[in-house]
C-alpha positions, 0 to 999 in steps of 0.5 A: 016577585008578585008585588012592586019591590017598592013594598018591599024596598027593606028587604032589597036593602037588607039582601044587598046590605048581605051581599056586601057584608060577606065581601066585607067579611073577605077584607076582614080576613085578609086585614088579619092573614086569614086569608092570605095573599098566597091563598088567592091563586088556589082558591080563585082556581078553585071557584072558577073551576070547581065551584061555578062550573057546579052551580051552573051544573046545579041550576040547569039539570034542575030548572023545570021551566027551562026548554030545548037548545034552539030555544035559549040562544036569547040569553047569551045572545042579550049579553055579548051584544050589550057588554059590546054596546056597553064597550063602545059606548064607554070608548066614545065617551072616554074619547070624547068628553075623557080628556075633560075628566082626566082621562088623557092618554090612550092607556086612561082611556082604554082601561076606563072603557074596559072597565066602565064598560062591563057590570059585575055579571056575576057574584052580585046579581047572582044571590040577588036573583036567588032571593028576588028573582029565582026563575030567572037565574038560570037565564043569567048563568046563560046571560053571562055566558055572552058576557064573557065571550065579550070580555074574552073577545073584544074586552082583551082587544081594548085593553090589548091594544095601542101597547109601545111595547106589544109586538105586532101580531103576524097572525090572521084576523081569524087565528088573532079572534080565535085566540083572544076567544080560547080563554072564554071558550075552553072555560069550566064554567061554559064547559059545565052549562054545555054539559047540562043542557046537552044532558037535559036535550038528550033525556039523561037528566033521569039518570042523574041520581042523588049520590050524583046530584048531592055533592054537585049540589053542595059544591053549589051552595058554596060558589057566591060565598067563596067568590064574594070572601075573594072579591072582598080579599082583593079589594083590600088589596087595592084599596091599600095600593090605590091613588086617589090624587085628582081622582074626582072628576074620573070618579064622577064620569064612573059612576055617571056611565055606570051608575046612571047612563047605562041603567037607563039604557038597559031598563030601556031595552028590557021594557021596549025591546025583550018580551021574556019576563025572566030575560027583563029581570035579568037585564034589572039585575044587571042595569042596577050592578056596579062595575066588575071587579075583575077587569082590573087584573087584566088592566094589571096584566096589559101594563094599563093604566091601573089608578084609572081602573081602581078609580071606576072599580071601587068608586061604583062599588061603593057607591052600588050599596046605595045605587043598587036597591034603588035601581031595583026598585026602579027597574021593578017599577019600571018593567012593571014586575 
């Protein structure tokens, strides 16, 4: 964008309001059975193993501002370091001023640094950066590669960890990261960016022709409306099986880690430590997101404490449609954009 966003704060207002009426749209379908508890499993496999892996495809075979391997570890580089310094930060508060906020045992604290501590990287910022921010998107598919490697890695060892019921792991320092880090590294989505940029090192980018490039393209176009109608299923899902007794003052930490400490703190750096324009929009994208949706399954999966999750998940989710055209805004102004 050429002008201040402030210009154009209805519009900012509008694509979020979008976004968030095709999640919307996802919980309609699920409150009328058309789209099923049983249908979840294949159709998340699908958008993980189809769909994304396509748009990530998609995007880079097609960017033409996008340059050689040696020149884009930035990205991915920006996005483990601050999910790992998001993790930390969210641990030490959810230690330290936790217990005032509700947060009282080990299981409350470990899934409200989980949590709080990784921003909805994906399905959101995505369609936002397509509408405001286009030659930028490829620099978040590559973001959100070191995203998931800090989920994958460290975030599993947060919630992994201080399980009674958890055998002790014999296995070396080593095998144990290797181990955690199998999901992210054998993932379609990386395997498709992988695949495309060693196609554009190499020059075979020329040889991909339209009866190759058309249905990749399609499978593309669909990836964020799929994913958004699923996130929009599950949080229904949640919502019904939520318990929100004494849930304020956890809220109140949420929203206040997510929505307010960690925007500034991002904005921060993008304005004071990034010299890339495209990785400073990404990094606007990605201060003004609510926190992911995702987390609460692997909370679910690590026998966490699931109200806490639900807790900082929906309440920043909420309140992201107010919060996150205006932290666009102000990030834009900000960042000068």
């Amino acid at each position: 964008m050429t002008e201040s966003p402030w210009a154009h704060f209805g519009l900012i207002v509008s694509s979020v309001l979008g976004v968030f009426c095709v999640i919307g749209v996802g919980g309609f379908c699920r409150n009328r059975r058309w789209l099923t508890n049983e249908a979840d499993f294949s159709l998340a496999k699908i958008t993980a193993n189809v769909l994304i892996p396509a748009l990530f495809f998609d995007r880079i075979i097609n960017d033409p501002t996008l340059g050689p391997i040696a020149t884009i570890w930035t990205a991915p580089v920006l996005g483990f370091s601050i999910t790992v310094g998001s993790f930390l930060l969210a641990g030490s508060i959810a230690r330290t001023l936790g217990p005032w906020f509700g947060l009282k045992t080990d299981q409350q604290q470990r899934a409200f640094t989980l949590c709080a501590g990784i921003c909805n990287y994906g399905y959101i910022p995505l369609p936002l950066s397509q509408i405001f921010y286009p030659e930028a998107e490829v620099e978040l598919i590559l973001h959100n590669v070191g995203v998931d490697l800090a989920l994958w890695s460290v975030g599993i060892a947060i919630i992994s960890g201080g399980r009674p019921d958890q055998p002790a792991d014999t296995s070396t320092g080593i095998r144990r990261w290797l181990g955690k880090l199998k999901p992210a590294f054998s993932s379609a989505p990386l395997a498709a960016a992988v695949i495309a940029l060693l196609i554009r090192e190499f020059g075979l980018d020329a040889w991909m022709t339209a009866p190759i490039l058309k249905p990749i393209s399609l499978l593309a176009n669909a990836a964020i409306p799929v994913g958004l109608l699923l996130i929009g299923a599950i949080i229904v899902d949640f919502v019904d099986a939520a318990d929100w007794t004494g849930a304020f003052r956890v809220i109140t930490l949420g929203v206040g880690f997510r929505l307010l400490l960690m925007p500034v703190i991002m904005l921060s750096i993008a304005a004071n430590l990034v010299t890339q324009v495209d990785l400073q929009h990404v990094l606007l994208l990605q201060a003004a997101m609510p926190t992911a949706v995702f987390p609460i399954i692997l909370v679910r999966l690590y026998a966490g404490d699931t109200a806490t999750a639900l807790r900082v998940v929906l309440s920043t989710s909420i309140i992201g449609i107010l919060s996150i055209p205006i932290w666009m805004a102000v990030g834009a102004w900000w960042l000068a954009s």
